[in-house]
NUTOR-755101 format. One record per residue: residue in one letter; x, y, z of N, C-alpha, C in turn. Coordinates in steps of 0.02 Angstrom, whole numbers, plus 50000, padded with zeros to 5 digits. Example, Ala and Ser with C-alpha at 12.3 -4.5 7.8 and 13.67 -1.06 7.14 Angstrom:
R; donu; nu; nv; nw; cau; cav; caw; cu; cv; cw
R; A; 50660; 49716; 50390; 50615; 49775; 50390; 50660; 49835; 50390
R; S; 50642; 49888; 50354; 50684; 49947; 50357; 50645; 50002; 50394
//
This chain:
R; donu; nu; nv; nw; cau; cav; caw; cu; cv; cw
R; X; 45084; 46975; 50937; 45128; 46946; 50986; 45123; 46870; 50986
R; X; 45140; 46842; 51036; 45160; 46770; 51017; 45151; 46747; 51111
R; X; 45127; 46694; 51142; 45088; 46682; 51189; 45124; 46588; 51208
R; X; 45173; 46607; 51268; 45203; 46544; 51269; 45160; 46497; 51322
R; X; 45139; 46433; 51330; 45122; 46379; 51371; 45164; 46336; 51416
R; X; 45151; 46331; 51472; 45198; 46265; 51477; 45158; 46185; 51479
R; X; 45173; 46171; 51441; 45108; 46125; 51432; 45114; 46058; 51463
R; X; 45118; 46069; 51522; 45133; 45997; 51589; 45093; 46018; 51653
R; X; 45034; 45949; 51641; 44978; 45953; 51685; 44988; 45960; 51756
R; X; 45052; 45951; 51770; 45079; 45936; 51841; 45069; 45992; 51875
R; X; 45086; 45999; 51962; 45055; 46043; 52003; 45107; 46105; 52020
R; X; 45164; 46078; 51984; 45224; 46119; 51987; 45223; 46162; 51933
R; X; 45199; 46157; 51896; 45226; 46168; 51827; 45216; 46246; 51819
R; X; 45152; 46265; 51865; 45156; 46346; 51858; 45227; 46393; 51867
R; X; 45252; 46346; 51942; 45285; 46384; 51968; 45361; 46359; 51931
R; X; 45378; 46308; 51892; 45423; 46314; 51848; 45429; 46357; 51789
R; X; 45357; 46365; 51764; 45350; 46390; 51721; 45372; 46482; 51734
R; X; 45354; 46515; 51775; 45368; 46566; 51815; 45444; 46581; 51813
R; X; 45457; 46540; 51844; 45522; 46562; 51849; 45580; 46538; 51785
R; X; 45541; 46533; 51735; 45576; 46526; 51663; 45564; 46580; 51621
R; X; 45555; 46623; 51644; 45505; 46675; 51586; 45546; 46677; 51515
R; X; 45509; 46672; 51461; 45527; 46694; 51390; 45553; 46777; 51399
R; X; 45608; 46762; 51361; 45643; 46836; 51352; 45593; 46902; 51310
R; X; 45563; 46935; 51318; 45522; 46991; 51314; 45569; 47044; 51234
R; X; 45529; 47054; 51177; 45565; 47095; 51154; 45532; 47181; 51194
R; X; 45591; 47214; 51186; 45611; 47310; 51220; 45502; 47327; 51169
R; X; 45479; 47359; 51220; 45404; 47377; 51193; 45424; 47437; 51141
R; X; 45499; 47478; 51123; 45478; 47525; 51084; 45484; 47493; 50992
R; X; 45513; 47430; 50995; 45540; 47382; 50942; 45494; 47394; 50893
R; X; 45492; 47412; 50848; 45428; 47408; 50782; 45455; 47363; 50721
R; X; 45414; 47312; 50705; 45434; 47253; 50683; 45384; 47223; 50639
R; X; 45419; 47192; 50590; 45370; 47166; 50543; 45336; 47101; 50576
R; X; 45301; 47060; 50523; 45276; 46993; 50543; 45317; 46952; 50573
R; X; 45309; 46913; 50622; 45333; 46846; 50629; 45346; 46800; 50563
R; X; 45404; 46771; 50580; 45417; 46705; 50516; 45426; 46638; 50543
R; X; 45391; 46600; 50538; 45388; 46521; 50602; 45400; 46478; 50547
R; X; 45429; 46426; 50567; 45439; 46373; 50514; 45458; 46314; 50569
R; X; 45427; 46257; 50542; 45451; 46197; 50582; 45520; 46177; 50550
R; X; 45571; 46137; 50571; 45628; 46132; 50563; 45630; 46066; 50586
R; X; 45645; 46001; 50546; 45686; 45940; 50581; 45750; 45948; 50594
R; X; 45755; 45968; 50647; 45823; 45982; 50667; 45813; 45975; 50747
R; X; 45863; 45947; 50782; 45869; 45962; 50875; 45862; 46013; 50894
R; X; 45823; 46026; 50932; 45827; 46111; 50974; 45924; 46133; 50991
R; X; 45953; 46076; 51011; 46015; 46105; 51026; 46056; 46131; 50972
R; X; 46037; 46080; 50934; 46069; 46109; 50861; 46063; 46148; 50808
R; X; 45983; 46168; 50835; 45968; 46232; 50825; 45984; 46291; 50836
R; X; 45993; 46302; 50874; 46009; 46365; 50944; 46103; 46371; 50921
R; X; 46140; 46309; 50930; 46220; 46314; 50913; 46201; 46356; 50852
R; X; 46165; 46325; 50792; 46185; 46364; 50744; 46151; 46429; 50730
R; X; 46108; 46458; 50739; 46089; 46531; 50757; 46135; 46566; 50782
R; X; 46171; 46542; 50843; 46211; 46581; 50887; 46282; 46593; 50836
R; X; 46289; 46542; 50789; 46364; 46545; 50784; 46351; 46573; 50710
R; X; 46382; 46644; 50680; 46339; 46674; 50629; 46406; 46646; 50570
R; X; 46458; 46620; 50590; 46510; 46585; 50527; 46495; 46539; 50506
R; X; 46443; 46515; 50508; 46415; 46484; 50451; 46367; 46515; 50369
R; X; 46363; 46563; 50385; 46346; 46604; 50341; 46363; 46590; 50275
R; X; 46435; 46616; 50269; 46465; 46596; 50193; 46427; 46553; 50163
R; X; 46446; 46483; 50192; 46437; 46418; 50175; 46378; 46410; 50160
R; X; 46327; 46411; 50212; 46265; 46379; 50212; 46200; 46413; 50182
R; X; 46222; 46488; 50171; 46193; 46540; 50132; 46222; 46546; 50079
R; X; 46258; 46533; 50035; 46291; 46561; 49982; 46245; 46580; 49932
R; X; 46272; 46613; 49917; 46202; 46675; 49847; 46147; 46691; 49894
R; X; 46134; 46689; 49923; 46084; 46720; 49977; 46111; 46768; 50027
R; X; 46127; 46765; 50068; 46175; 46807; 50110; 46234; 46800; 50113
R; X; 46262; 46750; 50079; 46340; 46736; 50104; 46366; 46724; 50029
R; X; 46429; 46737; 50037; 46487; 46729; 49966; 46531; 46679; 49981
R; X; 46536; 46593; 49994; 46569; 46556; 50024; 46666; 46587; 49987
R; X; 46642; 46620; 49926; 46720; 46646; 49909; 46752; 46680; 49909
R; X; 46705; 46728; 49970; 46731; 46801; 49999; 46734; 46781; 50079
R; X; 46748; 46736; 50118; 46772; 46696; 50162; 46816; 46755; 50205
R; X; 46790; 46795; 50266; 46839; 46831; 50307; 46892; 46786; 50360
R; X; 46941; 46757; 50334; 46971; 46722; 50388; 46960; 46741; 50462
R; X; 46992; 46702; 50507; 47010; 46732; 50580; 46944; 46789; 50601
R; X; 46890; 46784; 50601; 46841; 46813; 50624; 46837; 46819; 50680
R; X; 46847; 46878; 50729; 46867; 46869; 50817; 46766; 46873; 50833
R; X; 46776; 46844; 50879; 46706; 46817; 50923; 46732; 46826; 50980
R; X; 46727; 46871; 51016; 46729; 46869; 51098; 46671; 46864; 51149
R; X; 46692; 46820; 51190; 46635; 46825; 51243; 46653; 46872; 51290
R; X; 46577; 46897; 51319; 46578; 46959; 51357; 46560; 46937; 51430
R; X; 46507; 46895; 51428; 46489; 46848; 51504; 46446; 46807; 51495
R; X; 46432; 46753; 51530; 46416; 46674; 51511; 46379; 46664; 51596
R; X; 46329; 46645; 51585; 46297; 46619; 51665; 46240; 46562; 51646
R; X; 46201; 46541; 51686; 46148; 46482; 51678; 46090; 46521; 51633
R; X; 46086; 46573; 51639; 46027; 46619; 51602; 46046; 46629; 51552
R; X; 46121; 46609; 51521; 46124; 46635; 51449; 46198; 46681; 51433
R; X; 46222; 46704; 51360; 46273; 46733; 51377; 46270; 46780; 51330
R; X; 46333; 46834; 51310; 46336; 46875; 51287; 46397; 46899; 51238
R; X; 46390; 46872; 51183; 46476; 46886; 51136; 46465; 46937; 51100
R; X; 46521; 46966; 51089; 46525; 47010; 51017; 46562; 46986; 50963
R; X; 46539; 47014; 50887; 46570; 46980; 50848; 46603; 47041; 50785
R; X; 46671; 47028; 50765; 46691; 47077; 50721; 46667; 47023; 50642
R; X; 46646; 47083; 50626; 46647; 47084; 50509; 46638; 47133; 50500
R; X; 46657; 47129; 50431; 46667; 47192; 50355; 46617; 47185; 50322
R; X; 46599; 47251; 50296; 46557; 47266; 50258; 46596; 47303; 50206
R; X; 46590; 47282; 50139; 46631; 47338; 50109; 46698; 47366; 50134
R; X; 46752; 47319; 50163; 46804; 47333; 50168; 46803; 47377; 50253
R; X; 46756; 47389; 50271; 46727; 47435; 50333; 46715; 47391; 50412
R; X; 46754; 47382; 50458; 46743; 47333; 50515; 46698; 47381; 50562
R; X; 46663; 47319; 50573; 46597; 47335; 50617; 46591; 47287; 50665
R; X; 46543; 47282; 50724; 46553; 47272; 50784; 46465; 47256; 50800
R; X; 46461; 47166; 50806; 46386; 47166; 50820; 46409; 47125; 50876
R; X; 46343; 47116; 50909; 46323; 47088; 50988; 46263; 47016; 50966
R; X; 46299; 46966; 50990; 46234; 46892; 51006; 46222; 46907; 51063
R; X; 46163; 46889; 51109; 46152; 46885; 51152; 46084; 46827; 51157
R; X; 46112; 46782; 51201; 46069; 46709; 51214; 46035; 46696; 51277
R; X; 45988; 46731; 51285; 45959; 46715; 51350; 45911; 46625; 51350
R; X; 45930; 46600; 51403; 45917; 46537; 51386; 45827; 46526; 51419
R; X; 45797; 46487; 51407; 45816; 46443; 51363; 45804; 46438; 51300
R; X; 45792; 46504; 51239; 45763; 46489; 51187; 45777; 46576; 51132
R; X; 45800; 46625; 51165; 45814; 46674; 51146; 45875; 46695; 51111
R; X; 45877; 46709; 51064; 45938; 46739; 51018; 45924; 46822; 51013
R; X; 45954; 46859; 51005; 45957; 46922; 51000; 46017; 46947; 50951
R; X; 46014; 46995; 50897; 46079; 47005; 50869; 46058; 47078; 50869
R; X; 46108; 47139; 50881; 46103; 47208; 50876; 46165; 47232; 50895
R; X; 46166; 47285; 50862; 46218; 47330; 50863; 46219; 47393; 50927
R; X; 46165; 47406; 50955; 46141; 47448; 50991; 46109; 47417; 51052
R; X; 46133; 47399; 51098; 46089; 47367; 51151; 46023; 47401; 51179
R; X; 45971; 47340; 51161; 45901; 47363; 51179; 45871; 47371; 51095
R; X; 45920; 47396; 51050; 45889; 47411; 50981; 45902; 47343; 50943
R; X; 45876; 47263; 50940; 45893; 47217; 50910; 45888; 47205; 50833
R; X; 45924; 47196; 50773; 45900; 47193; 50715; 45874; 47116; 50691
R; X; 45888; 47066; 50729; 45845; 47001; 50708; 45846; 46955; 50808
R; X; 45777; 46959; 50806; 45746; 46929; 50848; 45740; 46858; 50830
R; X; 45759; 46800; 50854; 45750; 46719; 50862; 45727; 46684; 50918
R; X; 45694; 46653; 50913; 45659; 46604; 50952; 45645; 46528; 50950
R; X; 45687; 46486; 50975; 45699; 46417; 50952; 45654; 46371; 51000
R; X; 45625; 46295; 51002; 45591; 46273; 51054; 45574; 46226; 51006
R; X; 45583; 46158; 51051; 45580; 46101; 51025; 45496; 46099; 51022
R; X; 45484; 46060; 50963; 45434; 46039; 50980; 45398; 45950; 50984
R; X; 45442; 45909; 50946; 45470; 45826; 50963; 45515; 45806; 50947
R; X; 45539; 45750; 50974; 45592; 45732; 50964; 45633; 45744; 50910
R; X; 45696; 45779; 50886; 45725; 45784; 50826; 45702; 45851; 50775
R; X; 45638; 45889; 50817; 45599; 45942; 50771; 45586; 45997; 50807
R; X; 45608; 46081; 50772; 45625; 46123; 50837; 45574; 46161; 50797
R; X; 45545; 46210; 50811; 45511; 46287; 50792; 45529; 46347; 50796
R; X; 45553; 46353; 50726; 45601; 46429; 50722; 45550; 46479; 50732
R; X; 45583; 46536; 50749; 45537; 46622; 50743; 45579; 46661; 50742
R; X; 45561; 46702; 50692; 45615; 46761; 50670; 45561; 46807; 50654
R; X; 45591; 46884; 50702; 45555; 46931; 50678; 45613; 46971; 50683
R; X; 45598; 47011; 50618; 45660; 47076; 50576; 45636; 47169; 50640
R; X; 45665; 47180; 50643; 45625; 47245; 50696; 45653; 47289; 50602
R; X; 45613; 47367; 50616; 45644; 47422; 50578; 45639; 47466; 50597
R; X; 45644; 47485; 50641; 45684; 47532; 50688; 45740; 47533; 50707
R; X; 45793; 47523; 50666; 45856; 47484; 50712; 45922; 47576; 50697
R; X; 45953; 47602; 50763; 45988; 47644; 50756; 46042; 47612; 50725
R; X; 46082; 47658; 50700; 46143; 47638; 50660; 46134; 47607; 50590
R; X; 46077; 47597; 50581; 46075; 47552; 50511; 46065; 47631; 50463
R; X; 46084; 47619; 50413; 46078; 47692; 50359; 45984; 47694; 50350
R; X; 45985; 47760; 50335; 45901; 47791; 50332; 45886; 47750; 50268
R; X; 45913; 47729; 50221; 45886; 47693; 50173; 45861; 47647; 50169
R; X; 45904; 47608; 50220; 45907; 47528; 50247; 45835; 47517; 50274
R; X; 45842; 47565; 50319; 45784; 47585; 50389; 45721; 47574; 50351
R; X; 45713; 47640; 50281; 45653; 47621; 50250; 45623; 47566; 50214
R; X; 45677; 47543; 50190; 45663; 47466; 50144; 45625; 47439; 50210
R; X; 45671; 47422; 50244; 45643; 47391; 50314; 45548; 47413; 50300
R; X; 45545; 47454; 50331; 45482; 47486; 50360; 45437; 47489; 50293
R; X; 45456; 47487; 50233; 45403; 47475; 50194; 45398; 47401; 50173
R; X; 45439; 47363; 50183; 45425; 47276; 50162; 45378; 47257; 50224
R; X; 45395; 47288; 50304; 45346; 47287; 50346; 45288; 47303; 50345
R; X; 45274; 47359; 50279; 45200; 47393; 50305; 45159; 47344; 50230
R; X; 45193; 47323; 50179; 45170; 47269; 50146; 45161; 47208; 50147
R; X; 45090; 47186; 50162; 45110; 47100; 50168; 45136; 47048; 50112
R; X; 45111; 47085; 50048; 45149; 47059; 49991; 45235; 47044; 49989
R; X; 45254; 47087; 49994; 45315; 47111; 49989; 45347; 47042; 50076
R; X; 45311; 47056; 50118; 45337; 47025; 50171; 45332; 46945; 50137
R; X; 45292; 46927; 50120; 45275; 46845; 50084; 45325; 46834; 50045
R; X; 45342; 46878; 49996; 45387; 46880; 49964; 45476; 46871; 49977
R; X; 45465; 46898; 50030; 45535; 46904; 50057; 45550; 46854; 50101
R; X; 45489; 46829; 50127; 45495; 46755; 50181; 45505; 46690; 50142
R; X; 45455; 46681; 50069; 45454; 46649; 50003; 45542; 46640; 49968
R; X; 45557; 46694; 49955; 45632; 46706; 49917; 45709; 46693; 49950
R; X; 45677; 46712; 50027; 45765; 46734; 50057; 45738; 46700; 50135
R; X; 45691; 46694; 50163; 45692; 46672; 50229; 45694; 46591; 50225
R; X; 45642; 46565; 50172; 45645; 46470; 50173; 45719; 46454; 50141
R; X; 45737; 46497; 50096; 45802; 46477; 50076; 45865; 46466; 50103
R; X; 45864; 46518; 50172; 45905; 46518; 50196; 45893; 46446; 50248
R; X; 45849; 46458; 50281; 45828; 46396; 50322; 45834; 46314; 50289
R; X; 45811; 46321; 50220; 45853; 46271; 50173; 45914; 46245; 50189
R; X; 45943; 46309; 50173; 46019; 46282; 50167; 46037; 46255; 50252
R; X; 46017; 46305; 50288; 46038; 46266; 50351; 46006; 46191; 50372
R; X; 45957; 46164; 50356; 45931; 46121; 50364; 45949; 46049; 50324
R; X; 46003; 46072; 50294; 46006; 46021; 50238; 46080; 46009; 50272
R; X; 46121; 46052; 50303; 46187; 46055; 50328; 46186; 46019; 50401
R; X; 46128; 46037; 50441; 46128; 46019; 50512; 46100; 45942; 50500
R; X; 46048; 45937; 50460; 46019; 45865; 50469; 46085; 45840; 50434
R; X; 46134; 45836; 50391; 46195; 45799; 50390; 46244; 45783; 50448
R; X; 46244; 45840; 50470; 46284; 45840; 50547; 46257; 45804; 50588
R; X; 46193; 45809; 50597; 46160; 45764; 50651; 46165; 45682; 50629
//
């Protein structure tokens, strides 16, 4: 697990801290390692781009995304929006096949993406840590309903290997974070 601070000596700070609580992942979630990486990037501009998954194509290409298989008009609806955070759904294809996932942003630092509410398939966690430099966390769950039994097992055996997990954080997790990092620090 992972153990948040609020790290301000002040006399308040408990009771701010309290009433901020970090979003909790569901206790039945079974999940591989944590993946943390420091990031020069703004916490805000962190968090925009997590939340907003059309960047993909682009900023992943040969990794997760095909910038030349581009789904135009991608509908994103929001579901409800408050000070705690909000809740969209988002349509894409798989293989010609439309499917139906859920963001959900509890603020101030939580991303959630799942198809199954309560069953999340990528857990995020964003939080500045100085000026201009945020601290990613991504943990993959494999337990996730709806995903095919095949899927499920890859999942659950790259989890039960730490090789295989190094490997996959090594090949496809810095890479991806690459590419975004090289796109946002331009933007910024």
């Amino acid at each position: 697990g992972l153990l948040w601070i609020w790290p301000e000596p002040a006399a308040q700070s408990a009771a701010i801290a309290q009433a901020t609580p970090v979003p909790e992942q569901p206790d039945h979630t079974k999940r591989g390692p944590w993946f943390i990486r420091d990031l020069p990037v703004r916490f805000d501009t962190l968090v925009e781009n997590v939340v907003d998954p059309s960047h993909v194509p682009f900023a992943h290409h040969g990794i997760q995304g095909n910038r030349n298989k581009v789904t135009p008009n991608v509908a994103m609806e929001l579901q409800s929006m408050s000070a705690e955070g909000f809740h969209l759904n988002r349509e894409f294809s798989i293989r010609g096949m439309k499917r139906l996932f859920n963001i959900e942003f509890s603020a101030p630092s939580s991303v959630q993406y799942y198809t199954v509410k309560g069953f999340p398939f990528l857990n995020l966690l964003v939080t500045p840590t100085k000026p201009g430099w945020s601290r990613f966390f991504a943990s993959f769950p494999t337990d996730v309903p709806g995903f095919p039994a095949p899927i499920r097992l890859i999942m659950r055996l790259k989890a039960a290997m730490p090789w295989a997990t190094a490997l996959d954080h090594a090949l496809e997790r810095n890479a991806v974070l690459d590419g975004d990092t090289y796109m946002l620090h331009v933007a910024e």
